[in-house]
N, C-alpha and C positions, 0 to 999 in steps of 0.2 A: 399751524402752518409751518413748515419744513424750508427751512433758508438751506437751500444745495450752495456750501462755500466756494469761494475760489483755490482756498489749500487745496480741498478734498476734490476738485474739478481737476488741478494739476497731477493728479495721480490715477486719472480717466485713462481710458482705452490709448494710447498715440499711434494714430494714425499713417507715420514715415513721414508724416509734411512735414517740412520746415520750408515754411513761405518764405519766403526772402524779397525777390528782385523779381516781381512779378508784375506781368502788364494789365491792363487795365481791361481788355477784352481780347479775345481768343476768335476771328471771323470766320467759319467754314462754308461755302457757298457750292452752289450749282449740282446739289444733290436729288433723288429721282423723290424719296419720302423724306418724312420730317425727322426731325433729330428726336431721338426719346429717352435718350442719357449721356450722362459725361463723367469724366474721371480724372482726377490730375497724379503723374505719378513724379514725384520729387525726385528719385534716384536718376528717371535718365530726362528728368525736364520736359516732359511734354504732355497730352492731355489726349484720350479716348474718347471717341462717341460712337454712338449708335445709333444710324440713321434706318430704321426699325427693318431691312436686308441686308444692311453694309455697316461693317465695322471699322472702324479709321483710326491709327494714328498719326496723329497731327504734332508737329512741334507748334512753341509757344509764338509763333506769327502766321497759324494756320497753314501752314506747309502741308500735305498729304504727306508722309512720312512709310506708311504701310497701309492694305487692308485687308480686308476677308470679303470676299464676293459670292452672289449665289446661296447668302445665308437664305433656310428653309423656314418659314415663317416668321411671328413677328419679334423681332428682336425690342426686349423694351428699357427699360431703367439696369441701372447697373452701379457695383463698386468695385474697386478695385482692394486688394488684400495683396499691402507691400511685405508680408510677411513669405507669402509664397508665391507673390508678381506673377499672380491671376487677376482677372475680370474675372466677375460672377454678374450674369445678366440674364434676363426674365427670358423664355422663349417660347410663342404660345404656337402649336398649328392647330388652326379649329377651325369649324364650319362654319360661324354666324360668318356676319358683314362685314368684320373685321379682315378674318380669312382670308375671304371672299374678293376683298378688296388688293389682297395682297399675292394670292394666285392670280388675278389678273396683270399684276406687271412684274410676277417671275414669268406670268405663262406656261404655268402649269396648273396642272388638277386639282381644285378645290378638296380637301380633307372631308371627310364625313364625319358625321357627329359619331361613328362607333369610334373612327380612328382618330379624333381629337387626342392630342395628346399638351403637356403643360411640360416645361423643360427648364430646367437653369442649364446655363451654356457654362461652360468654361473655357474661357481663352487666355492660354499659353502666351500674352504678350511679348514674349522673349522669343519664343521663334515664329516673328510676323516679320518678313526678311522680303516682301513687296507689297506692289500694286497688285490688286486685283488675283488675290490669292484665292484655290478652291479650299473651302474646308473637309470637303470630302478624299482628298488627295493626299492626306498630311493630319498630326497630332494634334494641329493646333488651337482645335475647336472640339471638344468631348461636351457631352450632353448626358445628364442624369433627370429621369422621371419625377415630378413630385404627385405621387400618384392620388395624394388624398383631393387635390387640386381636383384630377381627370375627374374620380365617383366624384365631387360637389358637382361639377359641371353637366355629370352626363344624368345625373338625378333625375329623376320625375316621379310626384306624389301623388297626391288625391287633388288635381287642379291646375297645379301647380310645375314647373321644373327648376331646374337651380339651385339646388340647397343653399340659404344665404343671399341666392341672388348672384352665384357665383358665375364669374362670366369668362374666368381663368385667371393669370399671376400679371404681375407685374413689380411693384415695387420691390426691393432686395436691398437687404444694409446687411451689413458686418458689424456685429455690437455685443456686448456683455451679456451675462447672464441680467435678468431684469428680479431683482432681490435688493430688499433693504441693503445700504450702505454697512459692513465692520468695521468701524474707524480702528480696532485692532490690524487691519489686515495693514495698513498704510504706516505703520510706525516706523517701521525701517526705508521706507523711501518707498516705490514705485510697488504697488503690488502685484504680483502675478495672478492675470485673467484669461481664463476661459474666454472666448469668442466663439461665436454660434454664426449662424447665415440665418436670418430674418426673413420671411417671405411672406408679400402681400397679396390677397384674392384682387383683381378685377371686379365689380361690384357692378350689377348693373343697373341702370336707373328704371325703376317701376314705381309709380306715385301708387298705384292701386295694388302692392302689398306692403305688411309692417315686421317681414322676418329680415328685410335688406339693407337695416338702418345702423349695423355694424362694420366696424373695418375686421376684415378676419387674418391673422398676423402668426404666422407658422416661425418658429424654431427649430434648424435642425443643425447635424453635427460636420464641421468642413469637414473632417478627412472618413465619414460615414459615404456622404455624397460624392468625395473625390474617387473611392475605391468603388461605387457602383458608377460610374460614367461610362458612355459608352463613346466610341468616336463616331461621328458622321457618315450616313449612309444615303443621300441624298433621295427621296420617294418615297423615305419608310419611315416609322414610328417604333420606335422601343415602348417596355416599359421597365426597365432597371431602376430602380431606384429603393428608398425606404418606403416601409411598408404604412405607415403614418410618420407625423413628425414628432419630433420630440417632444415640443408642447405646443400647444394651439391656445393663444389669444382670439380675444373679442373685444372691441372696442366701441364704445357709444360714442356717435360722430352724428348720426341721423343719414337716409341715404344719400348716397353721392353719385354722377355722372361716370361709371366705371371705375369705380374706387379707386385705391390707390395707386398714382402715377407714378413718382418716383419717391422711394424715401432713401434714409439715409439717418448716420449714426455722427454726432458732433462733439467732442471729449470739449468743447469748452463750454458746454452746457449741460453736460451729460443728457442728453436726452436724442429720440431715435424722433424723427420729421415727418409726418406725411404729408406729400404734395396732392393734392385733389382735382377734381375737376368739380364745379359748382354745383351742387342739387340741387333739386327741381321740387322739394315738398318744401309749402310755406310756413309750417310747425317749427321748420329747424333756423337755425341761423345760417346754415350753407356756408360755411368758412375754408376756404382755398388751402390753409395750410394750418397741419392740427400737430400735436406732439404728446411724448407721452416721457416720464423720467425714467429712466433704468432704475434710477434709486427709488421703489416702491413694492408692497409685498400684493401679489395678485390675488385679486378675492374670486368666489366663487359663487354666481347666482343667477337666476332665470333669464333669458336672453328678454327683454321689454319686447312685447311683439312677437313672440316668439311662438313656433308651431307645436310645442311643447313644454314641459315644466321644467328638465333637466336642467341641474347647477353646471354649469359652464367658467372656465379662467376666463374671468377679465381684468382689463387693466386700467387705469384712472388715465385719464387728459391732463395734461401738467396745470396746476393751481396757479394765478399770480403769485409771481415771487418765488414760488416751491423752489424749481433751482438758481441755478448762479442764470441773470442777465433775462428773464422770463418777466413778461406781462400781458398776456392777451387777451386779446375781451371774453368778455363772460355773459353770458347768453341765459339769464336770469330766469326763465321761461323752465328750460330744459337743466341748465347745468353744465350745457357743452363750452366750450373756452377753444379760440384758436384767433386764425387771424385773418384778413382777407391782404392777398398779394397776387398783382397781376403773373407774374412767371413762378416757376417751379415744375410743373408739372412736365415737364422735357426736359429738367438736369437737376439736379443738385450738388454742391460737392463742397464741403463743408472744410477749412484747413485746419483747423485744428486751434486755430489764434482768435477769432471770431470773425472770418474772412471768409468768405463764400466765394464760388465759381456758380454762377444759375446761369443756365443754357436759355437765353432767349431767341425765339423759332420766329421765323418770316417766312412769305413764299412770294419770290418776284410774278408780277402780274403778266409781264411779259413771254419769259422763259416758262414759267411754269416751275421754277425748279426751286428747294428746301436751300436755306441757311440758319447756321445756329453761329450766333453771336454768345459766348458765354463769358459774362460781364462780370466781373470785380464785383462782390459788395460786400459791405458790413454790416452784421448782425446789429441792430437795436432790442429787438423782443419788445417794443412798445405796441397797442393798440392800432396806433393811424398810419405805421408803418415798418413791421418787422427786420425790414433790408431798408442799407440807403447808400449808393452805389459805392466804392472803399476810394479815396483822394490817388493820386499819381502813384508811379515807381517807389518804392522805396517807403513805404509809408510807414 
C-alpha cells in the first residue's frame, strides 16, 4: 500500500487558490435550469456557474457580476485554468431527453442524432463585461469538438447502440499527467507539470447490459484543443476538433445514472474526483463519489463485460490510505472503493488546502426557479462522511 505524503502533495499541481477570507456559502437564486458547475477564481475573487444555458459571474455574496445568454445546449461541469483565465466546460447538443428538454425552453429545434454533436466550451472570463451577453456576437465563448465522444454516441452494433453506454461528456478537470510519482523530479522545490484537460463520457443507465459498467475518462492537450476551437455560430454544429484523444482511460466504478457529473482535480490529495449520480444494479455498491490517484502507472486489460477481448488503459480507484487524507469504503464483493455524499454532482471545486466549494441545487416550489448554494466544506476522506461543512471566516 502506497502512503501519497504530505511533502510530495505540497508539490502537486497549484491551482492559483490561495483561500483566505472566504464565506461560508456562495447563494445564486431565481434561475430558469439547474446549476451543473462552479468555479472559484482567486485572482479577481469571485466564483462561475453554470446553469446548464446560462453562464454567470457572480461575486462572493452572489451578485450577478456578468453572463453569457442564449448558450446552445447543455452546458455542464466545468474548471477553471488560472494559468490562461479560461473555463473549460462540457457542452453537449443531442437528441435524447436531455436535448429534448433543453430545446424546449431555448425554443428551438431539437438536434438530430446525425447532427449530435459533444463540445468543450471555452470561455474567455476576462471579456464577460455584462448581463445577458450573446455568445454568438463576440470571442467570448469558442467551442472545440471531442469528436471520439460524437462516433461512441452515434454507434450502433449488433443490438445494441452507444459504445460504453455513451450518452455524451460531461465531467472536465485540469490535472497532471496520471504516472507514477519521480521523487527526483521535486528536489529542487516545485516541479515543472504538464497539465492536460480530463474528459468524462456521460454513462447511461441500462441494468440489462454489462459493457456500461465503466467510467470512460479522455486526455487531451490544452493548447491542441485551444488552436482547433471554433467561435459560436448559433443553429450549427461543427466538428473541429482532435481526431481522438490523447489517451483514453477506463475506469471500474459498476454502471452509474449518466456517468460522470462533475469531476475535478485536488493538489491536496493528488487525486482527480468523480461526482456520480447513483446506480441502479444491485451487484455494485452504487457510491455517489469515486476517485482515482495521479500518482499510479495504468495497466492494460480486458474491459469485465465487455463486447470484446481488446486490452484497454485503465486505471485503479484510490486504495485506503494510498494518498495523503484517503479512506473510503471498500466494497468487498467487487473491489470498488468510494464514498456515498449527498451533493457533488452540480459543483465541485476543490482549493487547494483541503477546502471544498460543492454547489448545492434547490428548486423553489413556488417559482419554479434553480438555486445553487455553494457551501464551504472540509475534506475528511473517512467512510461515514467524505465532506463536513468548513467552521466561519477566517479558518
Amino acid at each position: 500500500m502506497k502512503i501519497f505524503s504530505a511533502a510530495v502533495a505540497a508539490f502537486a499541481f497549484s491551482t492559483g487558490i490561495q483561500a483566505g477570507n472566504l464565506p461560508d456559502s456562495v447563494f445564486v437564486g431565481g434561475q430558469a435550469q439547474h446549476v451543473q458547475g462552479i468555479a472559484y477564481d482567486s485572482e479577481r475573487d469571485c466564483m462561475y456557474m453554470s446553469f446548464t444555458s446560462r453562464f454567470l459571474k457572480v461575486d462572493m455574496e452572489g451578485n450577478i457580476l456578468a453572463s453569457i445568454d442564449r448558450i446552445q445546449g447543455h452546458l455542464g461541469a466545468m474548471t477553471f485554468n488560472p494559468v490562461d483565465r479560461k473555463v473549460y466546460a462540457s457542452l453537449e447538443c443531442k437528441d435524447d431527453e436531455i436535448g429534448r428538454g433543453i430545446a424546449k425552453v431555448l425554443d428551438v429545434n431539437t438536434v438530430s442524432r446525425a447532427d449530435s454533436r459533444f463540445y468543450i466550451a471555452i470561455i474567455d472570463v476576462d471579456k464577460m463585461d455584462g448581463i445577458g451577453m450573446d455568445p454568438e456576437n463576440n470571442d467570448v465563448l469558442r467551442t472545440v469538438c471531442v469528436r471520439k465522444a460524437v462516433e461512441d454516441y452515434a454507434f450502433k452494433g449488433e443490438g445494441y447502440e452507444h459504445r460504453y453506454g455513451c450518452s455524451g461528456i460531461d465531467g472536465v478537470a485540469i490535472a497532471p499527467e496520471i504516472a507514477p510519482l519521480k521523487p527526483a523530479l521535486y528536489s529542487r522545490g516545485v516541479a515543472p507539470q504538464k497539465m492536460y484537460l480530463y474528459v468524462a463520457y456521460g454513462i447511461y443507465s441500462d441494468t440489462e447490459r454489462s459493457d456500461n459498467d465503466y467510467q470512460v475518462v479522455q486526455r487531451y492537450d490544452l493548447e491542441e484543443i485551444a488552436k482547433l476551437s471554433r467561435p459560436v455560430v448559433f443553429g450549427e454544429t461543427h466538428e473541429s476538433g482532435p481526431k481522438k484523444p490523447g489517451k483514453e482511460y477506463f475506469v471500474y466504478t459498476g454502471n452509474t445514472n449518466y456517468g460522470v457529473q462533475n469531476m475535478t482535480y485536488d493538489a491536496h490529495t493528488g487525486c482527480i474526483y468523480m461526482a456520480v449520480y447513483k446506480g441502479k444494479k444491485p451487484q455494485y455498491p452504487n457510491y455517489t463519489l469515486l476517485a482515482v490517484s495521479v500518482n499510479q502507472k495504468p495497466f492494460k486489460a480486458a474491459l469485465k463485460g465487455g463486447r470484446d477481448s481488446a486490452k484497454r488503459l485503465q486505471l485503479r480507484l484510490v486504495e485506503p490510505m494510498e494518498p495523503y487524507f484517503i479512506n473510503p469504503s471498500v466494497d468487498e464483493a467487487t473491489g470498488i472503493t468510494g464514498w456515498r455524499f449527498k451533493w457533488g454532482s452540480c459543483g465541485l471545486c476543490p482549493l487547494g488546502d483541503g477546502r471544498w466549494y460543492i454547489a448545492e441545487n434547490a428548486r423553489d416550489k413556488e417559482t419554479k426557479k434553480e438555486s445553487c448554494n455553494a457551501r464551504l466544506y472540509r475534506w475528511t476522506g473517512t467512510p461515514d462522511g467524505p465532506f463536513v461543512p468548513a467552521a466561519a471566516r477566517n479558518e
